[in-house]
C-alpha positions in Angstrom: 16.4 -35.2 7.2 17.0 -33.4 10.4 15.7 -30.8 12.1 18.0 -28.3 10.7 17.3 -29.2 7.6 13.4 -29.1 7.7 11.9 -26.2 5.7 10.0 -24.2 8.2 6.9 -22.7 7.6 4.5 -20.0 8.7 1.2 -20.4 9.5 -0.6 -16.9 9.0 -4.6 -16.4 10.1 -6.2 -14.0 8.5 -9.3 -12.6 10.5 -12.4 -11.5 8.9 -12.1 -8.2 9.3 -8.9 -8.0 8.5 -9.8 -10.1 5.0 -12.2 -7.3 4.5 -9.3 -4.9 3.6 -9.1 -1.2 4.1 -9.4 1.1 0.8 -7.0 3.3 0.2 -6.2 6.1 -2.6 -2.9 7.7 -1.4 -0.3 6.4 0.7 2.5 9.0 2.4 6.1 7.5 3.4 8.8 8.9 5.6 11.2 6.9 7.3 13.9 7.4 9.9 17.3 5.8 9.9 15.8 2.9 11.4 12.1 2.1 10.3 9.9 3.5 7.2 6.5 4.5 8.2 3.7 3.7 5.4 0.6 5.7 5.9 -2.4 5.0 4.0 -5.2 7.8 3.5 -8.3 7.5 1.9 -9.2 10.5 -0.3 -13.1 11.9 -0.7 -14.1 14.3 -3.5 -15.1 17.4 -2.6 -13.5 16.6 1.4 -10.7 18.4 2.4 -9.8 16.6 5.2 -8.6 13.1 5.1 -7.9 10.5 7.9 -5.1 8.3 7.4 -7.1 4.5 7.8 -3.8 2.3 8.5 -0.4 2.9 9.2 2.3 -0.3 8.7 6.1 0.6 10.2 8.9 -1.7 8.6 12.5 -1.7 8.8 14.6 -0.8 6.1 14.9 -4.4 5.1 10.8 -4.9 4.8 10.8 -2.0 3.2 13.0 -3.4 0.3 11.6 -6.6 0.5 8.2 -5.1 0.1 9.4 -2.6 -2.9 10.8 -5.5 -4.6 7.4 -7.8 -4.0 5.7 -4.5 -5.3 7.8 -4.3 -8.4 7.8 -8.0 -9.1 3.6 -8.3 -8.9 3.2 -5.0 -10.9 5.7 -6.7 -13.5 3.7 -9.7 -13.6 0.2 -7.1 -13.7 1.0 -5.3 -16.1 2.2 -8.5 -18.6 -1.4 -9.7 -18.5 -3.4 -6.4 -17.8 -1.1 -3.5 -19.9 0.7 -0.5 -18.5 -0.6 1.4 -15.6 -0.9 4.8 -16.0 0.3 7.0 -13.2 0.5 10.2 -14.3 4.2 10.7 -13.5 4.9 14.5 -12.1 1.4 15.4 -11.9 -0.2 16.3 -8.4 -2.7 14.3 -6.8 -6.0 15.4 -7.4 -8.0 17.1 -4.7 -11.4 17.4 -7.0 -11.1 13.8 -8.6 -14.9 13.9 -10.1 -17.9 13.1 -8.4 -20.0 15.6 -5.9 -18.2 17.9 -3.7 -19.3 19.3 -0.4 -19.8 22.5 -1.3 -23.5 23.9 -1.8 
């Protein structure tokens, strides 16, 4: 086999912080003609101000190839889990449950 021929592979580190993940309960995109912007926002109850925690810019390409990956893992989900519900149509919910800052 020669060199062209050689599947090439990725080594990817993962730090620990990094493996600690970042929670998120709403994600905005937008996207120009050249790169999609993915913002992730973490939503309190009772806070009307939210801070978006992580933002990941892709180019259209990623972008598919993400959508796809997203599709494809929700398929294989929702085979072993059931249907996720999303409430299709219905705004996100500013007073999800749960105490709210008001006194």
């Amino acid at each position: 086999m020669n060199e062209q021929e050689k599947p090439q592979e990725l080594n990817i580190e993962l730090s620990e912080e990094v493996a600690e993940g970042t929670y998120s309960n709403l994600a905005i995109i937008t996207h120009s003609n050249t790169e999609f912007v993915l913002d992730f926002i973490r939503v309190m109850p009772g806070i009307p101000k939210a801070k978006v925690k992580s933002r990941i810019i892709l180019t259209p390409e990623h972008a598919k190839r993400l959508m796809k990956a997203m599709e494809d893992n929700i398929e294989k989900f929702e085979s072993v889990h059931g249907k996720i519900n999303t409430r299709d149509g219905q705004a996100f919910p500013m007073n999800f449950g749960g105490p709210t800052a008001e006194a």
